[in-house]
KOLTI-989302 format. One record per residue (C-alpha): x, y, z; residue number from 0; residue in one letter. Coordinates in steps of 0.1 Angstrom, whole numbers, plus 5000, padded with zeros to 4 digits. Layout:
N
      X      Y      Z     i   aa
      X      Y      Z   NUM    A
...
END
This chain:
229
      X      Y      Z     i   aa
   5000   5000   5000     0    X
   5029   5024   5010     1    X
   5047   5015   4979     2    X
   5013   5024   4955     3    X
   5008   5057   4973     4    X
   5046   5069   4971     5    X
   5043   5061   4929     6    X
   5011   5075   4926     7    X
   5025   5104   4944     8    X
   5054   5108   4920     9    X
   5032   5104   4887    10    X
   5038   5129   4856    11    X
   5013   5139   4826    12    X
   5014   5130   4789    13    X
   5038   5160   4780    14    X
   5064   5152   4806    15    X
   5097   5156   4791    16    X
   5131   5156   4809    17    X
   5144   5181   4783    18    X
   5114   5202   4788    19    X
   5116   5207   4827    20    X
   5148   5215   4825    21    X
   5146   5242   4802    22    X
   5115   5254   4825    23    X
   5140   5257   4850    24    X
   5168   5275   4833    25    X
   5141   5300   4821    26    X
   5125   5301   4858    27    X
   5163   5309   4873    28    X
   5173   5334   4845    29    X
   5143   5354   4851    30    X
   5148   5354   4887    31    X
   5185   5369   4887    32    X
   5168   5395   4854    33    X
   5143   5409   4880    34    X
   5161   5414   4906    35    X
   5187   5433   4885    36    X
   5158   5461   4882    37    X
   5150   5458   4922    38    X
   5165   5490   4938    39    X
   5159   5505   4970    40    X
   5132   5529   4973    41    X
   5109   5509   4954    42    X
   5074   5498   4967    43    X
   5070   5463   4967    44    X
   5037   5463   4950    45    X
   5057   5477   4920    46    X
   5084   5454   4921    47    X
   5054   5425   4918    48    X
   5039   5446   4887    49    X
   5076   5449   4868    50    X
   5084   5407   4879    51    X
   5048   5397   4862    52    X
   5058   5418   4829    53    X
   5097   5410   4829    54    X
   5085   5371   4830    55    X
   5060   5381   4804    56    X
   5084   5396   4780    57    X
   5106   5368   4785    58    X
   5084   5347   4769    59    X
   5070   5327   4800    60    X
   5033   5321   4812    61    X
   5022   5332   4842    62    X
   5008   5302   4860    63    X
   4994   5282   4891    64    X
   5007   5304   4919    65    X
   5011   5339   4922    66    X
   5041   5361   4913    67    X
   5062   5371   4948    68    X
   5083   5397   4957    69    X
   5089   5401   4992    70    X
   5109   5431   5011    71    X
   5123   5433   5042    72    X
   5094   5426   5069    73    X
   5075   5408   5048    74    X
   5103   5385   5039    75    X
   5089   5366   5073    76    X
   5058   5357   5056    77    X
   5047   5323   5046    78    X
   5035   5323   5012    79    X
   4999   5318   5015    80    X
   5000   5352   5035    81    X
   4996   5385   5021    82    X
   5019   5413   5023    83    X
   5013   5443   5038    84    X
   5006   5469   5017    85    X
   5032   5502   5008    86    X
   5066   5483   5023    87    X
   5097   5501   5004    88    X
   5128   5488   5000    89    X
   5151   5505   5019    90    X
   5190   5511   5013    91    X
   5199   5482   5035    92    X
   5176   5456   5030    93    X
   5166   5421   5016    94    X
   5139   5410   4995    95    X
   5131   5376   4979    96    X
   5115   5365   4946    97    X
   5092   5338   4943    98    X
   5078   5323   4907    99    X
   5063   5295   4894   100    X
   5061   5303   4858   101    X
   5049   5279   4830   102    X
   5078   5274   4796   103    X
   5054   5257   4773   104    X
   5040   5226   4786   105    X
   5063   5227   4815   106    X
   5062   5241   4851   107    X
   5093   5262   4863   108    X
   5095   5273   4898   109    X
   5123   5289   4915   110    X
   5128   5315   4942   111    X
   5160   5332   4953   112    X
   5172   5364   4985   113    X
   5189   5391   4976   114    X
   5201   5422   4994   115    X
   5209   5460   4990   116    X
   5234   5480   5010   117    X
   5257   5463   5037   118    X
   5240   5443   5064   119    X
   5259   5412   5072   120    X
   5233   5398   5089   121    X
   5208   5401   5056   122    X
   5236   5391   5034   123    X
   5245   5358   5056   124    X
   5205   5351   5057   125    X
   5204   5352   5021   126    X
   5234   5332   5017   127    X
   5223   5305   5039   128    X
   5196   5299   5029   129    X
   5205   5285   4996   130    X
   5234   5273   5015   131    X
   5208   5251   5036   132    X
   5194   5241   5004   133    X
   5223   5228   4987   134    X
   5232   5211   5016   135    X
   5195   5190   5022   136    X
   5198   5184   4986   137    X
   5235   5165   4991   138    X
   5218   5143   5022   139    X
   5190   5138   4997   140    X
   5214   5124   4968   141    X
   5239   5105   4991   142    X
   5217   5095   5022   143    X
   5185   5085   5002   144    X
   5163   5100   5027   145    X
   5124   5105   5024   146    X
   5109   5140   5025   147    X
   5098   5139   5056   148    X
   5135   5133   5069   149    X
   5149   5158   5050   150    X
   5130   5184   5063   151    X
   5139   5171   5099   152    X
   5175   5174   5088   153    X
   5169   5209   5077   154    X
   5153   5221   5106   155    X
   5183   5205   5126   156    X
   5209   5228   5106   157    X
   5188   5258   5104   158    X
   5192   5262   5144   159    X
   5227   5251   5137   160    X
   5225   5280   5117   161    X
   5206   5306   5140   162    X
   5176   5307   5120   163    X
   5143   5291   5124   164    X
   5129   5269   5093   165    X
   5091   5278   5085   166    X
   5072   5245   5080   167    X
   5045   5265   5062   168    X
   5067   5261   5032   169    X
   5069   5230   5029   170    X
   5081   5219   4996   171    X
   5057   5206   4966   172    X
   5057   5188   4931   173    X
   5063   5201   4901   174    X
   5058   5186   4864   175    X
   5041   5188   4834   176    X
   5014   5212   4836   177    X
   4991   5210   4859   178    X
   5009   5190   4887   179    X
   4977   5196   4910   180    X
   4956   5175   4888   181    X
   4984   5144   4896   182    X
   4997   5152   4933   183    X
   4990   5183   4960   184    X
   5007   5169   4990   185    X
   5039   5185   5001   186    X
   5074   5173   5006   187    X
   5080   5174   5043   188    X
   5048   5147   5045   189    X
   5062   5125   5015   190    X
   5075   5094   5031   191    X
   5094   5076   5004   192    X
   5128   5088   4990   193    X
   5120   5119   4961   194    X
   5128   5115   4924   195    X
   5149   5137   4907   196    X
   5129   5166   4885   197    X
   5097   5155   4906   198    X
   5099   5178   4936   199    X
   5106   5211   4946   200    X
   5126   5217   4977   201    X
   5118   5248   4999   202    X
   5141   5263   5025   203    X
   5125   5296   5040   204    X
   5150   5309   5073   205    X
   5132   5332   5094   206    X
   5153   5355   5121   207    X
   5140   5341   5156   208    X
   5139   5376   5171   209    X
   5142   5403   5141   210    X
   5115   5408   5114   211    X
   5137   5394   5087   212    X
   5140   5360   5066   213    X
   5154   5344   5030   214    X
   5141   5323   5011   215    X
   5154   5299   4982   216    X
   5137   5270   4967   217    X
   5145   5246   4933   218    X
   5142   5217   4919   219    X
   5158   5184   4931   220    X
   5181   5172   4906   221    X
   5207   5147   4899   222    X
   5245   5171   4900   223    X
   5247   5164   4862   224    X
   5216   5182   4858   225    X
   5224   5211   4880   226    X
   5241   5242   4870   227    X
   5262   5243   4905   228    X
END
């Protein structure tokens, strides 16, 4: 029974191609680093979410089944499902994060990077760690064999290593061939077999345990020659 749900859980569509999600991601990570080229500080959030939904636009991606982020400074605490508040600017010194789940063709990209302006360490080593923390979970993943569920155990371990707290609220999803929903909605921290390459997307949002701060940076699990290191 265990074995049926973990396959059923791990099911693609008719258009699944391991060409196709790969160039979904290589779209997905370029526009990430384009848009927040154009981030500067004293921009309003709100219009840094307008200018990320045209730049993916113009780049010739779709936008798809979850909304476009950009998050600055406070609201970089937030889980995902929760809405910004409204008329934060991004200051001189600061950190943001970009969220995106665009759609190359028949394929699902989604990616999400931290970034900062100006020169606090402590934003600069939350950004850095958190794709630190990422790369890290994704070596237990490829050497260890672990299931999701571990894995996020083992990233919550080294986040307090780290002096951050992880937020379970993002908790890692599928991804595939357009729609992904219509095969598999449950997350990645509940997944209890081992996770196949180019079928999951791992999460890591670090939150500050005192300060209204986080980072955030999530990709794809993939084999190292399929990754871009």
């Amino acid at each position: 029974m265990m074995t049926s749900a973990v396959s059923n859980s791990e099911q693609v569509g008719p258009a699944f191609s391991v060409e196709g999600m790969l160039q979904a991601r290589t779209q997905t990570r370029k526009a990430i680093r384009t848009i927040a080229a154009l981030i500067k500080p004293g921009m309003l959030e709100e219009d840094a979410v307008d200018m990320a939904k045209r730049t993916l636009i113009a780049s010739g991606l779709n936008l798809t089944w979850h909304p476009t982020r950009v998050r600055f400074g406070s609201n970089t605490t937030k889980a995902m499902k929760q809405a910004s508040d409204p008329g934060v600017v991004l200051q001189e010194n600061d950190i943001f994060f970009i969220d995106m789940a665009p759609r190359f063709e028949a394929w699902e990209g989604d990616g999400g990077a931290s970034f900062t302006v100006g020169h606090e360490e402590e934003y600069a080593r939350c950004a850095a760690d958190a794709e630190a923390l990422f790369h890290d979970v994704r070596k237990v993943w490829l050497n260890e064999r672990l299931s999701g569920e571990a894995l996020y155990r083992y990233a919550e371990q080294q986040a307090k290593k780290m002096g951050w707290e992880l937020n379970f609220d993002l908790p890692g999803h599928r991804v595939s061939d357009f729609p992904h929903a219509a095969i598999h909605t449950g997350s990645l921290a509940d997944f209890q077999g081992t996770p196949s390459a180019m079928r999951w997307i791992l999460e890591i949002h670090l939150r500050h345990p005192e300060k209204q701060f986080g980072a955030f940076f999530e990709d794809m699990l993939l084999e190292d020659q399929d990754y871009d290191l």
